[in-house]
C-alpha positions as CSV (number, residue, x, y, z in Angstrom):
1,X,100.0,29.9,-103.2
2,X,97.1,29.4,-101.2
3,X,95.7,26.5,-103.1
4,X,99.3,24.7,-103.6
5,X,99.0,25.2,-99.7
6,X,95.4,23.3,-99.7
7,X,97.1,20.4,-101.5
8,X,100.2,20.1,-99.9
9,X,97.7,19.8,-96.5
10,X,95.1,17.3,-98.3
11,X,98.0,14.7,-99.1
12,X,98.2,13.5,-95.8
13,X,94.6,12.7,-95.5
14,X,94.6,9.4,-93.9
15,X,97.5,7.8,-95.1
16,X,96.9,5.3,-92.4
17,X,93.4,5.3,-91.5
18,X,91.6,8.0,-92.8
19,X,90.7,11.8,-93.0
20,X,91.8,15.2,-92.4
21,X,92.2,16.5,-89.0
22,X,90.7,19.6,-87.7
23,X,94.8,21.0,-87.9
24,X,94.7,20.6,-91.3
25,X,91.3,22.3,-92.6
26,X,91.1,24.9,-95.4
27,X,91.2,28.4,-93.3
28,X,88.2,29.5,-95.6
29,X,86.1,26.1,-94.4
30,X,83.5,26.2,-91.5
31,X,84.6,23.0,-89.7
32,X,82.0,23.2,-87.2
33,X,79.4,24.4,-89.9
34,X,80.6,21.6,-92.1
35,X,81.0,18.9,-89.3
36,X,76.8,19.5,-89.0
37,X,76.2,19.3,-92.4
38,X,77.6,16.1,-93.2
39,X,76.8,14.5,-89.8
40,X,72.9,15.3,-90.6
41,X,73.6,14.1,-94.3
42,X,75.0,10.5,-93.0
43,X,72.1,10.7,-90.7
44,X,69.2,10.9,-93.2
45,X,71.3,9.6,-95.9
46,X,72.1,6.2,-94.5
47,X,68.8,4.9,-94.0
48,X,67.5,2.7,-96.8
49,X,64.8,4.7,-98.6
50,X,64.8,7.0,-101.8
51,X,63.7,9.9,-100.1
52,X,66.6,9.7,-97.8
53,X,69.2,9.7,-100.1
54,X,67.0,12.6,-101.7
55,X,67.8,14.5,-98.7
56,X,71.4,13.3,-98.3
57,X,71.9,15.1,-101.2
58,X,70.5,18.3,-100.2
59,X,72.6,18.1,-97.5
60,X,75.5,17.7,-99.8
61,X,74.6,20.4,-102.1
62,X,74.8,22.6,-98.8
63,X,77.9,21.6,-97.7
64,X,79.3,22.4,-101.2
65,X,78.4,25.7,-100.7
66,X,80.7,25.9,-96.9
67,X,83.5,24.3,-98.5
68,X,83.9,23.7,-102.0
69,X,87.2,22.7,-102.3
70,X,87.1,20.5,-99.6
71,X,87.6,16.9,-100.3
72,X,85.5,14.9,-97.3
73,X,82.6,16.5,-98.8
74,X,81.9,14.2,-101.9
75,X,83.8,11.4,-99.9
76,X,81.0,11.8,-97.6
77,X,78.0,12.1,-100.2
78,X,80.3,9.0,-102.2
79,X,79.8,6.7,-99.0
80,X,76.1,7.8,-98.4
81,X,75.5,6.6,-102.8
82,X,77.8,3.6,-102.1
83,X,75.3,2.6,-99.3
84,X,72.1,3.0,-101.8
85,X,73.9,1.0,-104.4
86,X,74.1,4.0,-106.6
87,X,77.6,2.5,-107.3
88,X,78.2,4.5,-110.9
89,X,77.3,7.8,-108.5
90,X,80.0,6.9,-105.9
91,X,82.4,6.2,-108.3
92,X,81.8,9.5,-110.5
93,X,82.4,11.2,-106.5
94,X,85.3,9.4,-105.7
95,X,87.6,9.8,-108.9
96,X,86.7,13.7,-108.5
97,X,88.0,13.2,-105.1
98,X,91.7,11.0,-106.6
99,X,91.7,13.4,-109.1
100,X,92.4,16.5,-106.8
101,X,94.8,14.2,-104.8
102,X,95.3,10.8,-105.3
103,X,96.9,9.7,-102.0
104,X,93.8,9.9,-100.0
105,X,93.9,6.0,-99.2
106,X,90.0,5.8,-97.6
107,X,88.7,7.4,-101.7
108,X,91.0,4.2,-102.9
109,X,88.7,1.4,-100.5
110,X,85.7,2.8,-100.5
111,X,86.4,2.7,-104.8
112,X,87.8,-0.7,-104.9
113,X,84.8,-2.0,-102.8
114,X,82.3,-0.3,-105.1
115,X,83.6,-1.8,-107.8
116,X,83.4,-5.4,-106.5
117,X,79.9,-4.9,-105.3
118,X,78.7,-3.8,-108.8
119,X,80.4,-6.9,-109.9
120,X,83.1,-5.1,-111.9
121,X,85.7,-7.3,-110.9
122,X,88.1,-6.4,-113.8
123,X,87.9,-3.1,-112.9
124,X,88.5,-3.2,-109.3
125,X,91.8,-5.3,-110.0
126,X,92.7,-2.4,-112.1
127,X,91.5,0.1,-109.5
128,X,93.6,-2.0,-106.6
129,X,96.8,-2.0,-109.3
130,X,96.2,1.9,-109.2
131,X,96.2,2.7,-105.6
132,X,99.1,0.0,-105.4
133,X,101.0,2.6,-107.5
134,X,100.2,5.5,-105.2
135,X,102.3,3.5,-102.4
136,X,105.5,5.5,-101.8
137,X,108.9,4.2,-103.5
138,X,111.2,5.3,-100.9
139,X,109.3,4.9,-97.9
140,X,110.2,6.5,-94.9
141,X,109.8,4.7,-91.3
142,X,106.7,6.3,-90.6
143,X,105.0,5.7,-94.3
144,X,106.6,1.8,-94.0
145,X,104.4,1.3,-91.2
146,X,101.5,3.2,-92.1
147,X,101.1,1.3,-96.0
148,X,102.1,-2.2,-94.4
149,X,98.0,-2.1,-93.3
150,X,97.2,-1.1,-97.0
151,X,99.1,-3.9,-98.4
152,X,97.9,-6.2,-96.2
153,X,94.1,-4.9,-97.1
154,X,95.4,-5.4,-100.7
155,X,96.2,-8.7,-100.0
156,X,92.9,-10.1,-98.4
157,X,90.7,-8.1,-101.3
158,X,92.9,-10.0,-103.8
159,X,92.6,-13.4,-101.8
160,X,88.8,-12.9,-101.8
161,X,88.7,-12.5,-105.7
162,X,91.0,-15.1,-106.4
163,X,89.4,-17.5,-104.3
164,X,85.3,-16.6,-103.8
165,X,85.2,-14.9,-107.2
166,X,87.6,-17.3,-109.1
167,X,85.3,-18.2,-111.7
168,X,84.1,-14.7,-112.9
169,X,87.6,-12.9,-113.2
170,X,90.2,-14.2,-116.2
171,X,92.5,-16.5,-115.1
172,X,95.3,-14.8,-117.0
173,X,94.4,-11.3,-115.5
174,X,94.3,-12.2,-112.2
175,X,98.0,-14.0,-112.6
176,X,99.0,-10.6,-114.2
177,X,97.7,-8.7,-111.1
178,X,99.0,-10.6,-108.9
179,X,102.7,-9.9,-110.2
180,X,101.9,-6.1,-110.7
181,X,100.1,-5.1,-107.4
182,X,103.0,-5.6,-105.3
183,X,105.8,-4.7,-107.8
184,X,108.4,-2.2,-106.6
185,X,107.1,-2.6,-102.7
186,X,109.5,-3.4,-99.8
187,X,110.0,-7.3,-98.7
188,X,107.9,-6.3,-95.7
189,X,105.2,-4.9,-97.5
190,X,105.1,-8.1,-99.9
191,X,105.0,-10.3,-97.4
192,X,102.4,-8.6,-95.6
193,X,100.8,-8.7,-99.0
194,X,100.8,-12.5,-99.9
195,X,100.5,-13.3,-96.2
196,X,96.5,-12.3,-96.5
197,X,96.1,-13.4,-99.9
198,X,96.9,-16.5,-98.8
199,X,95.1,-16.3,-95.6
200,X,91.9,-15.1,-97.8
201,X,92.3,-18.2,-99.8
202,X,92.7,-20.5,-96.8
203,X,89.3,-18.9,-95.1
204,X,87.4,-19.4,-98.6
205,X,88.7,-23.2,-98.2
206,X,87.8,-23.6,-94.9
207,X,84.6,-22.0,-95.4
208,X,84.1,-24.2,-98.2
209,X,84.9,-27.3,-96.1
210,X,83.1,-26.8,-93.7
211,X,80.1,-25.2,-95.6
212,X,79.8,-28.8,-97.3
213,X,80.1,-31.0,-93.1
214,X,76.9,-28.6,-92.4
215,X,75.2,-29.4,-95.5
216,X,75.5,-33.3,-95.4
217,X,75.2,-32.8,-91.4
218,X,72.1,-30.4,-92.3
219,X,70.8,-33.5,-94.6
220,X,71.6,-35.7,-92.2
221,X,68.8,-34.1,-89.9
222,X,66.7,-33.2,-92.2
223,X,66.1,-37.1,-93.4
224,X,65.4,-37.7,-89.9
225,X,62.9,-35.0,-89.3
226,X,61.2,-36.0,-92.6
227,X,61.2,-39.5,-90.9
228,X,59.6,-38.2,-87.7
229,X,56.7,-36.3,-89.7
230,X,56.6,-39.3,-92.0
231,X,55.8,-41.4,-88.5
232,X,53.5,-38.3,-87.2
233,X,51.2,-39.1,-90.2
234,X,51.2,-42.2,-90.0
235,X,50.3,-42.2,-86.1
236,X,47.1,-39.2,-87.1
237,X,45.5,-40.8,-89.5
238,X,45.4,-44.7,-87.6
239,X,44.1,-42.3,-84.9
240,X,41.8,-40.8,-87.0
241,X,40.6,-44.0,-88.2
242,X,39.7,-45.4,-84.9
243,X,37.9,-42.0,-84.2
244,X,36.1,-42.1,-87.4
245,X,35.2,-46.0,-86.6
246,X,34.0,-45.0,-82.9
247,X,32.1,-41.7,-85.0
248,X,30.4,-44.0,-86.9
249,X,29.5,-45.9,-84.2
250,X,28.3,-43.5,-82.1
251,X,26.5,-42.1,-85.0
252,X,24.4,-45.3,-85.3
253,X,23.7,-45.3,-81.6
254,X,22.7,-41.9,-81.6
255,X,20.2,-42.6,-84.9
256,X,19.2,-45.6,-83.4
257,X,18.1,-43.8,-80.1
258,X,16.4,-41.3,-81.6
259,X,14.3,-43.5,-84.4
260,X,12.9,-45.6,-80.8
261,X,12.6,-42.6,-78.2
262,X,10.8,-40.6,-81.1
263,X,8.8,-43.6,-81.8
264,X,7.9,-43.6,-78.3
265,X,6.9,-40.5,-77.8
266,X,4.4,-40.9,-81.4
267,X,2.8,-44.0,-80.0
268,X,2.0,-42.1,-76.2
269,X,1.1,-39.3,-78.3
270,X,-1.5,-41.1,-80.6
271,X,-3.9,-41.8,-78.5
272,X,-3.8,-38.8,-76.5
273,X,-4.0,-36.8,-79.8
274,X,-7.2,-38.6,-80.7
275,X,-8.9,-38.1,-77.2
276,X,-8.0,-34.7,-77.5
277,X,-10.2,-34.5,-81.0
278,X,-13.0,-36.1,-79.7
279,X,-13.2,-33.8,-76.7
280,X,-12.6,-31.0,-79.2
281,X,-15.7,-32.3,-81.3
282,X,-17.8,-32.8,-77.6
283,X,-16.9,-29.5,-77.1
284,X,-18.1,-28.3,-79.9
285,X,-21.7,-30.0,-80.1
286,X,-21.8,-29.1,-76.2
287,X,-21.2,-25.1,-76.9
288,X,-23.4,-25.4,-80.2
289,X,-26.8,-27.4,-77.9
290,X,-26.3,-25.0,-75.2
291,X,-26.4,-21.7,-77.6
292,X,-29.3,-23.4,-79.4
293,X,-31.3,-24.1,-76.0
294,X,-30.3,-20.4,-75.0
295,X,-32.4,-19.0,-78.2
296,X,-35.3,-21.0,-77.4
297,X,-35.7,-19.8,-74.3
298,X,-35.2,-16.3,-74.9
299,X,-37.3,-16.7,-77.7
300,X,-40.3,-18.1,-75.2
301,X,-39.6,-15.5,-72.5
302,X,-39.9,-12.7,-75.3
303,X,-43.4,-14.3,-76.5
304,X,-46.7,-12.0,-74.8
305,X,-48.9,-14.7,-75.7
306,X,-46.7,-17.6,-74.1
307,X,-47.3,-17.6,-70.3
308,X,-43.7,-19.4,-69.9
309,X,-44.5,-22.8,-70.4
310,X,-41.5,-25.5,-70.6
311,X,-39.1,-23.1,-69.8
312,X,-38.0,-24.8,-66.2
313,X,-37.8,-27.6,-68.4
314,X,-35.4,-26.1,-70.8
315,X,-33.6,-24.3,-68.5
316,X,-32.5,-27.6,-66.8
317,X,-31.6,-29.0,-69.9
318,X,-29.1,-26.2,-70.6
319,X,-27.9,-26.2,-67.0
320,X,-26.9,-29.8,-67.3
321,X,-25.2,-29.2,-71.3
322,X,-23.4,-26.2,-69.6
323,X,-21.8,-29.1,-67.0
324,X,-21.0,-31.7,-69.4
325,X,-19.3,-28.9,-71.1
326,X,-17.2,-27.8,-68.0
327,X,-16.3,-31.4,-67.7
328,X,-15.1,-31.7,-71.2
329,X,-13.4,-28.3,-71.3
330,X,-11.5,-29.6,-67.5
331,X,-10.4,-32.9,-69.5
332,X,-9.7,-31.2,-72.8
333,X,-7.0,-29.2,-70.4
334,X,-5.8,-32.4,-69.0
335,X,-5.3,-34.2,-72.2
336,X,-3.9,-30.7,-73.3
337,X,-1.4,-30.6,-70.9
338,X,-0.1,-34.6,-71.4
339,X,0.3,-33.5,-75.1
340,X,2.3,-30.2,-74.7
341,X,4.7,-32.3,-72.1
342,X,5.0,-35.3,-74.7
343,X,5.6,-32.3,-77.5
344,X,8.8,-31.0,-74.8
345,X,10.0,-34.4,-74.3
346,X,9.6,-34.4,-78.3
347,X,11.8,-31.0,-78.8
348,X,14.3,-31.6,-75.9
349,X,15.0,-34.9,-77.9
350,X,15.5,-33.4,-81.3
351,X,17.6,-30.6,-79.5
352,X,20.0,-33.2,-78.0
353,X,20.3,-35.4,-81.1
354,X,21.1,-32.0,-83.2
355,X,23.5,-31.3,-80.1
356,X,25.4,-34.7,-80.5
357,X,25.3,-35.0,-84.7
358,X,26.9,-31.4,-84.9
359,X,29.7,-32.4,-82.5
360,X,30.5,-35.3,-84.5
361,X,30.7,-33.2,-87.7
362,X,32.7,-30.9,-86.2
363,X,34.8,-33.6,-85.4
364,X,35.3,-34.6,-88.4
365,X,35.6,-31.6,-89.9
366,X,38.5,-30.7,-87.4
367,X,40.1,-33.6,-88.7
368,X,39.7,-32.8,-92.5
369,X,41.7,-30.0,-91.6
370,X,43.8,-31.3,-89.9
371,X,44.1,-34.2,-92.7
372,X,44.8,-31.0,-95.4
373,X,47.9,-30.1,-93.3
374,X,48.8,-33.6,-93.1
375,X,49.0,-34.2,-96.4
376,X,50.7,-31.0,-97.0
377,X,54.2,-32.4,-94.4
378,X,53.9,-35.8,-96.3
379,X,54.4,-34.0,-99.6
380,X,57.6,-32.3,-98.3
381,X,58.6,-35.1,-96.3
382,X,59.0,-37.2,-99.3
383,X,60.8,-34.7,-101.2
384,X,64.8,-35.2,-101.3
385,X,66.6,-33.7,-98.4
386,X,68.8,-31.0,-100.0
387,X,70.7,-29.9,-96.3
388,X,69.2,-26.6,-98.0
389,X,68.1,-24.7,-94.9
390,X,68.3,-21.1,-93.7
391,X,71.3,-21.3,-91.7
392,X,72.9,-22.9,-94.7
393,X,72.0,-20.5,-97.1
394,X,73.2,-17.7,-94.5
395,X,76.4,-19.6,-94.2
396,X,76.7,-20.2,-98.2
397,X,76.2,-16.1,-98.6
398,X,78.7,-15.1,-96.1
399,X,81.4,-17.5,-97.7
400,X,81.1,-15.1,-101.1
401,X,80.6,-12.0,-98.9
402,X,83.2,-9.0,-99.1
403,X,82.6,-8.5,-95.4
404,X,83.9,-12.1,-94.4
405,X,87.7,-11.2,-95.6
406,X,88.0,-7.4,-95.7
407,X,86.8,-5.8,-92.3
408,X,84.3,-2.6,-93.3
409,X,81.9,-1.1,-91.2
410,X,79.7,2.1,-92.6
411,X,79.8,3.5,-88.9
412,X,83.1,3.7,-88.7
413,X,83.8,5.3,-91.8
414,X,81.3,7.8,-91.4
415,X,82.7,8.4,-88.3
416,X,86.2,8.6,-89.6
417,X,84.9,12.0,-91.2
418,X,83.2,13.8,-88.7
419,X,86.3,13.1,-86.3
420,X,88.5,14.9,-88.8
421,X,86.7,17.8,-88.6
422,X,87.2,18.0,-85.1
């Protein structure tokens, strides 16, 4: 008696838009125990990574054990595989769930839209003729209201395959659905029915329309921007023409500069150069006569028998060697010292002549690089416009999209859930 009296309370879960309400829960169950449960599986389990729906599952497998007759609970681990794309796992869920009780309208759309995004398209017409068949017969006030919404959601999903998906579902199958899904229904809920089919058709047509303005307006600009970087070459390289003309130029001056300052500096430097030998060889002889007159008078001084004659003599003559060969040493200096300043007027020269050729080759380098990108936009700015662009393609994929004819939000049916355990 007990579980006739768990099915009798599960058939009104959300015939309108959703889930059990806290009223209505198993006596057995743990709502607030369960409520936890599934909100921490949604909040692992929707995040886009294996190891989430890895624990999305261990969160399931616990919430088994609170209430294992209760139906939200592989509802809830359903949505959580639907959202990984582990669309043969949700299904598997969800026909356990129509199996126990087959009005359960949420287990129908979240099945349906499984099926679709798998690309089963067969199959979710036969899934829609299904929960079409679950509609009541004899529908009360109440249930006339609350399946209008269903056969209107009916009616945009079959608009969207009939229109977006036409050329992937049999023609004949979809004319026999058509003629089935609605059969036995109230006027009202037929109407309600083709009403969105064909307003699901008209927003494929109008998407389609205007999908192809954008593109030609889409080539439209994009011709003209290829134009513009067409010009922007152009304009670079005449610039960089006259920059490599005034390069070159500059290069020759610079060359030419050098070659006569350098020449300069070699002709003050010869004869400076030699002077500075000659004093070196003076030098020399000077230091080598004045050692030599140093012995010989050392040598007479140290003699017993020599009483010291000629050594004045001598001595003067080394006196007068040893100034001859200050003065040499003074103008060796001098000459020294006008080489070493000609030999920095030599090296700041080749400094600034290596400063100004590496700033031209950097130039130029710069603008083989930049010439490399350059040649790069006039490859794709002779290509073919196509109208191809990002916010086409975005507006191409939202014209097949599920989403752009049957509302669905994962945070809303998540939510749906944990408010019926309230």
């Amino acid at each position: 008696m007990m579980r006739n009296g768990v099915c009798r309370q599960l058939a009104i879960f959300c015939l309108a838009c959703g889930l059990l309400s806290a009223a209505v829960t198993p006596l057995w169950a743990a709502p607030e125990a369960l409520k936890q449960q599934l909100a921490a599986m949604f909040a692992v389990g929707m995040k886009p990574s294996a190891s989430a729906r890895q624990a999305a599952e261990a969160r399931y497998e616990a919430a088994k054990k609170i209430a294992p007759d209760d139906v939200r609970v592989p509802y809830s681990f359903a949505i959580v595989q639907l959202k990984h794309h582990q669309f043969d796992r949700a299904d598997a869920l969800l026909a356990n769930v129509l199996k126990k009780n087959r009005h359960i309208v949420p287990a129908w759309k979240l099945k349906i839209r499984g099926r679709i995004l798998a690309g089963n398209y067969s199959q979710a017409l036969g899934e829609m003729r299904s929960f079409a068949r679950t509609f009541p017969r004899q529908p009360d006030k109440k249930s006339l209201a609350k399946y209008a919404l269903q056969a209107e959601y009916l009616g945009s999903t079959f608009g969207y395959l009939e229109s977006a998906l036409a050329e992937k579902i049999d023609k004949a199958l979809l004319k026999d659905s058509a003629r089935q899904i609605p059969k036995g229904w109230p006027p009202s809920w037929s109407k309600g029915f083709g009403q969105k089919r064909l307003a699901a058709v008209k927003k494929f047509g109008d998407q389609s329309r205007d999908l192809r303005i954008a593109r030609r307006q889409e080539v439209d600009d994009e011709q003209q921007q290829k134009q513009l970087d067409l010009d922007y070459v152009a304009q670079q390289r005449a610039q960089f023409a006259k920059q490599r003309a005034a390069a070159k130029e500059r290069t020759e001056t610079v060359n030419e500069s050098f070659k006569t300052q350098s020449s300069d500096i070699a002709q003050k430097a010869a004869p400076i150069n030699k002077r500075y030998q000659e004093l070196l060889t003076q030098r020399r002889e000077l230091k080598r006569r004045v050692r030599d007159l140093e012995g010989v008078i050392d040598a007479i001084l140290s003699d017993s028998d020599n009483n010291g004659a000629g050594v004045g003599r001598l001595e003067n003559e080394r006196r007068r060697k040893k100034r001859e060969l200050k003065k040499v040493t003074d103008e060796g200096r001098k000459v020294e010292a006008e080489g070493l300043k000609l030999l920095a007027q030599r090296n700041e020269l080749v400094a600034a002549y290596q400063q100004e050729m590496k700033a031209l080759q950097r130039a130029e380098a710069k603008r083989q690089r930049t010439e490399r990108v350059l040649r790069n936009t006039e490859r794709g700015a002779k290509r073919k416009a196509t109208g191809n662009s990002a916010r086409i393609r975005r507006r191409a994929s939202q014209r097949f999209a599920l989403d752009t004819y049957v509302e669905f939000s994962w945070q809303q049916v998540t939510q749906q859930v944990l408010d019926s355990l309230r």
